[in-house]
C-alpha positions as CSV (number, residue, x, y, z in Angstrom):
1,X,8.3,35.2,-10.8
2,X,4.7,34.4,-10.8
3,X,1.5,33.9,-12.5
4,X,-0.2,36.9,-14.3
5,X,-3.1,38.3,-13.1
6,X,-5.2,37.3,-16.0
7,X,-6.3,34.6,-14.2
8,X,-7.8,36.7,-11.7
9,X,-9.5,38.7,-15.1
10,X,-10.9,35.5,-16.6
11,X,-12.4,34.3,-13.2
12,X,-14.1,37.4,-12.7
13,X,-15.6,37.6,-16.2
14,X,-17.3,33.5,-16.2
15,X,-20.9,34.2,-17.1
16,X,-23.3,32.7,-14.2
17,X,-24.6,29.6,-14.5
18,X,-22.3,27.0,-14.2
19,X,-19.5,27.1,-11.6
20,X,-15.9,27.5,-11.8
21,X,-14.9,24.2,-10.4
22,X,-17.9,22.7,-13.2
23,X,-15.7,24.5,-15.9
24,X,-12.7,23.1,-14.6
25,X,-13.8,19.4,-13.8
26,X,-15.4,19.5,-17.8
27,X,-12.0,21.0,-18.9
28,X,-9.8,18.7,-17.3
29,X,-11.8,15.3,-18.2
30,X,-11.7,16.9,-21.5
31,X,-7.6,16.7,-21.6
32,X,-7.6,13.6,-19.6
33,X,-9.0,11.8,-22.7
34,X,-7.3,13.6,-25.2
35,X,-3.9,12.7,-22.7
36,X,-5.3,8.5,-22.8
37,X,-5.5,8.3,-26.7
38,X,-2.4,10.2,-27.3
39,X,0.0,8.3,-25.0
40,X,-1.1,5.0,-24.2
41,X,0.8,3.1,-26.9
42,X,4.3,4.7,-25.3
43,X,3.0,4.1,-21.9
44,X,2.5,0.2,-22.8
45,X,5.9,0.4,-23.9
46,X,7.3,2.4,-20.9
47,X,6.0,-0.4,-19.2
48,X,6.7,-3.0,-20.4
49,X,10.0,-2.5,-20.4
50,X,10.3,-1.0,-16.8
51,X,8.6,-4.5,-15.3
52,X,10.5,-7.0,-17.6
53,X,12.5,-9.7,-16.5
54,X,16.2,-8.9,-16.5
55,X,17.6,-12.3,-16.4
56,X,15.7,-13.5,-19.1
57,X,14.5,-10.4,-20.9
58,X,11.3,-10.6,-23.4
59,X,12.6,-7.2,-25.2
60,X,16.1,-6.0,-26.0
61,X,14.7,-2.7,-26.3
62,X,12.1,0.3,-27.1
63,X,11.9,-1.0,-30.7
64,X,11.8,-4.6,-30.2
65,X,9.3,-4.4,-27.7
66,X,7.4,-2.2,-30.1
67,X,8.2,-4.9,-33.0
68,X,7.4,-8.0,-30.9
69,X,3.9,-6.4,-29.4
70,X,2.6,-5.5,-32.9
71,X,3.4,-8.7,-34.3
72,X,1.9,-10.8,-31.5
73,X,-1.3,-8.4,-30.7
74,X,-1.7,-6.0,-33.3
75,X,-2.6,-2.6,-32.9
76,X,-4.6,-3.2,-30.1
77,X,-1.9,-4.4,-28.0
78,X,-0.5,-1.2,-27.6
79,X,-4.2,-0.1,-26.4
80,X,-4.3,-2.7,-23.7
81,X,-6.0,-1.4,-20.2
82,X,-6.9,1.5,-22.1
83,X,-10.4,1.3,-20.9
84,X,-9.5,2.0,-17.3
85,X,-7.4,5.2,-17.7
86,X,-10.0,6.2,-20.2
87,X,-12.7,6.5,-17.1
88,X,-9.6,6.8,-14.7
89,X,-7.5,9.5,-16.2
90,X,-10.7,11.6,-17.1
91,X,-11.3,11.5,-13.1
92,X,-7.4,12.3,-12.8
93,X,-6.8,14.9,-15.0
94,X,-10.3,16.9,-14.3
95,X,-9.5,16.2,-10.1
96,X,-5.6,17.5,-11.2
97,X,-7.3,20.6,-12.6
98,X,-9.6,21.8,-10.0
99,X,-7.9,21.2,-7.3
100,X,-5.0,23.3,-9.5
101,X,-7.7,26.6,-10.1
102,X,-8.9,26.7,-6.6
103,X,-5.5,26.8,-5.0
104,X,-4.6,29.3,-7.4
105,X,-8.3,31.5,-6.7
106,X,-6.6,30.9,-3.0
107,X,-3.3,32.1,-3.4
108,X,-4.4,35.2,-5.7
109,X,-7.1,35.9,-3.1
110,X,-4.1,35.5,-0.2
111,X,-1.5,38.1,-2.2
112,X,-4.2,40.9,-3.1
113,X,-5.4,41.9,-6.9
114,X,-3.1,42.4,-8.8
115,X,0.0,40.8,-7.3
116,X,2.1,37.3,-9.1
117,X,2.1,34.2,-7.7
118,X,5.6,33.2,-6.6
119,X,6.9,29.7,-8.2
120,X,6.7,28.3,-4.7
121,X,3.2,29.0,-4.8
122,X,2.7,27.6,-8.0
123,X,4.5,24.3,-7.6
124,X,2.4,23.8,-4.3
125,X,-1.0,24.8,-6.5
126,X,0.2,21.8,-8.8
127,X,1.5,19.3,-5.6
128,X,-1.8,19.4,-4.0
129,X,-3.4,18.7,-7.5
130,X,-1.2,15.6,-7.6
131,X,-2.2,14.4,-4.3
132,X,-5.4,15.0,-4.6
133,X,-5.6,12.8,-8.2
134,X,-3.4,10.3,-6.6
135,X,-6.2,9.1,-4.7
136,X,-7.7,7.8,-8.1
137,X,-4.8,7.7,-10.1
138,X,-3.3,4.9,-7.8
139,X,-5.4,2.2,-8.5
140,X,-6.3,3.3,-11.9
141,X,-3.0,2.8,-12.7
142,X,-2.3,-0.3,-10.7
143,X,-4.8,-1.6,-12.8
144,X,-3.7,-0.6,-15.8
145,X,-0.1,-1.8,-15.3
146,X,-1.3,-5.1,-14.8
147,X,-3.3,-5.4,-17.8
148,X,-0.3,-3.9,-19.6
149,X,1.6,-6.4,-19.0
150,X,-0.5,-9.3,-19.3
151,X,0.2,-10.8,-22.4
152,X,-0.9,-14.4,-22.0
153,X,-4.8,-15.6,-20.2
154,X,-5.5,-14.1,-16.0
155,X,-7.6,-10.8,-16.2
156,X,-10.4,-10.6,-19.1
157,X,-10.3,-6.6,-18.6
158,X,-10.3,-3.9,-16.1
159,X,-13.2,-5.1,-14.3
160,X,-12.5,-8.5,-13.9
161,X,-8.8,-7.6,-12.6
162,X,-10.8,-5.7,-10.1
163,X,-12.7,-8.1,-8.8
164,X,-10.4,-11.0,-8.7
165,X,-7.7,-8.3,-6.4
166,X,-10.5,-7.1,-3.8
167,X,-11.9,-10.7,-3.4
168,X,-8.3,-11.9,-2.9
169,X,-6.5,-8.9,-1.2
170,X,-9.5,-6.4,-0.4
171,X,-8.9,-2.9,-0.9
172,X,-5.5,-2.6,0.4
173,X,-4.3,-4.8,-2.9
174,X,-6.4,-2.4,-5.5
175,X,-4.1,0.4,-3.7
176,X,-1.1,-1.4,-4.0
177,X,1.8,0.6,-4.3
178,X,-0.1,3.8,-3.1
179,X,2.9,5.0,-1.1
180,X,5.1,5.7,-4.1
181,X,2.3,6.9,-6.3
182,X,1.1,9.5,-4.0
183,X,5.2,10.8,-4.0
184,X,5.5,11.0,-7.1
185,X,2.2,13.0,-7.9
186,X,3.2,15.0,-5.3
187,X,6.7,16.1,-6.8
188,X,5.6,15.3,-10.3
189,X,2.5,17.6,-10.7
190,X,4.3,20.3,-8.7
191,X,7.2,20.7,-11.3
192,X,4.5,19.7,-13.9
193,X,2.2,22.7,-13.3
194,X,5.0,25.4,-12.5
195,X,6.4,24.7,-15.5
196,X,3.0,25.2,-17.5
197,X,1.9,28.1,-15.6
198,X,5.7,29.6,-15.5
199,X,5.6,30.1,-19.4
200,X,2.3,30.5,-20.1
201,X,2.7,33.6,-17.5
202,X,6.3,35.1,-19.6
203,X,4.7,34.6,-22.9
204,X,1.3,36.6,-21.9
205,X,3.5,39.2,-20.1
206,X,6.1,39.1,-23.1
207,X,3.3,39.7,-25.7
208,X,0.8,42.0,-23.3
209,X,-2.0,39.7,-23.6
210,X,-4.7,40.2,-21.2
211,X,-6.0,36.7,-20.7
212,X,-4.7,33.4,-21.6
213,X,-7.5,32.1,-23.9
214,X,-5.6,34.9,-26.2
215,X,-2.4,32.5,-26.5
216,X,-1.9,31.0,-29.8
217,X,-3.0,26.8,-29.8
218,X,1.2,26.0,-30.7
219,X,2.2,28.1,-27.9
220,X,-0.3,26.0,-25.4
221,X,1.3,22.8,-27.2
222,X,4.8,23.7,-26.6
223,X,4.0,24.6,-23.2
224,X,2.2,21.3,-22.5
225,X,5.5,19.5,-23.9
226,X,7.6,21.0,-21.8
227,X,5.5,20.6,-19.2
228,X,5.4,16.9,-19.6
229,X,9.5,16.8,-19.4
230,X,9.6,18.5,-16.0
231,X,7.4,15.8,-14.4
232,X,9.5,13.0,-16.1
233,X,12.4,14.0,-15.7
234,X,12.4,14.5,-11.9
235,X,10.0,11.7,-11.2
236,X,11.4,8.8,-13.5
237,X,13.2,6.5,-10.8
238,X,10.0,6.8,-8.6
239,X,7.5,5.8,-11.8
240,X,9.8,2.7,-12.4
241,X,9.9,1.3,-8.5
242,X,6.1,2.0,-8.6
243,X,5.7,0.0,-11.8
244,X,7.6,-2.9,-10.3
245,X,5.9,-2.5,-6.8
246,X,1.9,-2.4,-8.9
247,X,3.2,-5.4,-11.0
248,X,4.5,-7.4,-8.0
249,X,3.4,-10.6,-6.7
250,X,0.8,-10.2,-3.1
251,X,1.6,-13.0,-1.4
252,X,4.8,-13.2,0.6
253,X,6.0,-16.3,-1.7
254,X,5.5,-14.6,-4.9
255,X,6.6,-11.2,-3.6
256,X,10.0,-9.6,-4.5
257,X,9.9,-6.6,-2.6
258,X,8.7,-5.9,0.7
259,X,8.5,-2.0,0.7
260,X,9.4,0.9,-1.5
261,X,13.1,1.2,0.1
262,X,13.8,-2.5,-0.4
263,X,12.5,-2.6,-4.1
264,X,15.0,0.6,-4.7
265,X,17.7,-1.8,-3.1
266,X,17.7,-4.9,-4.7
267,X,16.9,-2.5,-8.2
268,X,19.9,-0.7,-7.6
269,X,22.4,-4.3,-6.3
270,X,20.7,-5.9,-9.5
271,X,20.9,-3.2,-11.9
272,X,23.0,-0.1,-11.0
273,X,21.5,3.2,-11.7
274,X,20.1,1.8,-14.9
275,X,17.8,0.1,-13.5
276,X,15.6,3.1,-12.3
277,X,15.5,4.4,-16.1
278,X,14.6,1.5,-18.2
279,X,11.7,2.3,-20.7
280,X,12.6,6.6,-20.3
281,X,12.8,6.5,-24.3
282,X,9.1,6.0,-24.9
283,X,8.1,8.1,-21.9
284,X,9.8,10.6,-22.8
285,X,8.4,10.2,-26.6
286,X,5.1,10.5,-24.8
287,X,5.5,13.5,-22.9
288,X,5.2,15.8,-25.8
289,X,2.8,14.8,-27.3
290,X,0.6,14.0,-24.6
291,X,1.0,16.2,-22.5
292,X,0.1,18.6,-25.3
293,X,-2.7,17.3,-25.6
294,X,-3.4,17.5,-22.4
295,X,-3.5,21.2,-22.1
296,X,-4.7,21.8,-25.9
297,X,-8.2,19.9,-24.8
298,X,-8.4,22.2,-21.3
299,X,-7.7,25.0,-23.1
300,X,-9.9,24.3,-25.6
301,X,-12.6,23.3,-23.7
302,X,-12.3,26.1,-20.6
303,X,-12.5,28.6,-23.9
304,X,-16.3,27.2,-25.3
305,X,-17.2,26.9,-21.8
306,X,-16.5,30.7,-21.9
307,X,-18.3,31.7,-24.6
């Protein structure tokens, strides 16, 4: 099972002018930002909750860590770091997306008009996006997980956090944690995108449309959610040893964990199997509607870039 042809069709019929990969970088900063305003309060949660302190806990759960957040910070607590993945996601998401059309121009050049891609070439299509992105996405989101879970005086905002790191560390600590970030993109954004592409293909062949911009806007939502569950559910453990590797200390007195294997050890002696899924509840409240989002701006965007 594969991906229609369509996207062949719609390639062929982009009016001169701008470039494919343009379209596709506008798109995809497009739903990057519409991804950043939709699920950064879960995500503060998610983390939150991932990086806490399990002998002495700050929150006993998704609620209380909603409750206790609002009532010390306000509204804007939940937006905290959001000024990073703002910028940083918008880089992701539009990188995620090009990289994801030109490997699929490749692989439809490779099979001949005409023919599907297979699911193995679409889950590659979507892992090389996710590599690709990681390359920002990893210290975006080291960043960001710091700030997240600052709740007291250190970092004034994204840039200061910057600069205080890479005088202290160099640029080896603004990539901390890269290792784990770059696996899960890689397995995350395959299952994300052959998911996305897989029904978005069976719907247009289900209903005889000839290109995708023809799909109806609920349909591109739905698909987006779902999209969003098969790159959290299969990536979750990974998510929560990089949030605890991005949030740990640098120096080897302040450090818990030396690597990625001995942080999914002492998780796993500490906490059992639970440990790798605390905070799933608000990601997993995230994924639909941000990841719907997500596709509902690309679409949206690729379809007046069209016209």
């Amino acid at each position: 099972m594969s991906t229609l042809v369509a996207e062949t069709i719609q390639i062929g019929d982009q009016k001169p002018g701008v470039s494919q990969a343009v379209k596709d970088c506008i798109s995809g900063t497009v739903g990057g930002i519409f991804q950043v305003f939709t699920g950064q309060p879960f995500d503060t949660v998610k983390v939150r909750l991932q990086t806490q302190s399990t002998t002495n806990p700050l929150y006993t759960g998704m609620l209380d860590c909603v409750k206790k957040t609002h009532a010390k910070e306000g509204f804007t607590g939940f937006y905290k770091g959001t000024m990073t993945p703002l910028v940083g996601i918008g880089a992701c998401v539009s990188i995620q997306f090009v990289v994801l059309e030109a490997m699929k121009r490749h692989f439809t050049t490779k099979n001949g008009a005409g023919e599907f891609l297979s699911n193995g070439q679409l889950y590659l299509a979507g892992a090389a996006s996710g590599v690709a992105n990681s390359i920002v996405s990893g210290p975006v989101e080291h960043i960001r997980t710091r700030l997240q879970v600052q709740t007291g005086t250190g970092y004034s905002g994204p840039l200061d956090c910057i600069r205080q790191i890479y005088r202290s560390h160099g640029i080896a600590g603004i990539y901390k944690g890269q290792a784990i970030t770059m696996a899960r993109e890689f397995q995350g954004y395959g299952a994300y995108f052959l998911a996305y592409e897989y029904l978005v293909q069976e719907a247009m062949k289900k209903d005889g449309l000839k290109s995708r911009s023809e799909l109806p806007t609920w349909k591109v939502c739905a698909f987006g959610a779902a999209a969003g569950y098969a790159m959290w559910l299969t990536i979750y453990p990974m998510d929560a040893i990089k949030s605890k590797l991005q949030t740990d200390g640098f120096s080897p007195e302040n450090k818990k964990y030396n690597s990625v294997l001995d942080c999914a050890r002492k998780t796993f002696a500490k906490e059992g199997l639970a440990g790798f899924f605390r905070g799933i509840g608000p990601c997993l409240l995230r994924a639909a509607p941000a990841n719907a989002a997500t596709f509902v701006g690309f679409e949206m965007a690729m379809r007046v870039l069209k016209d």
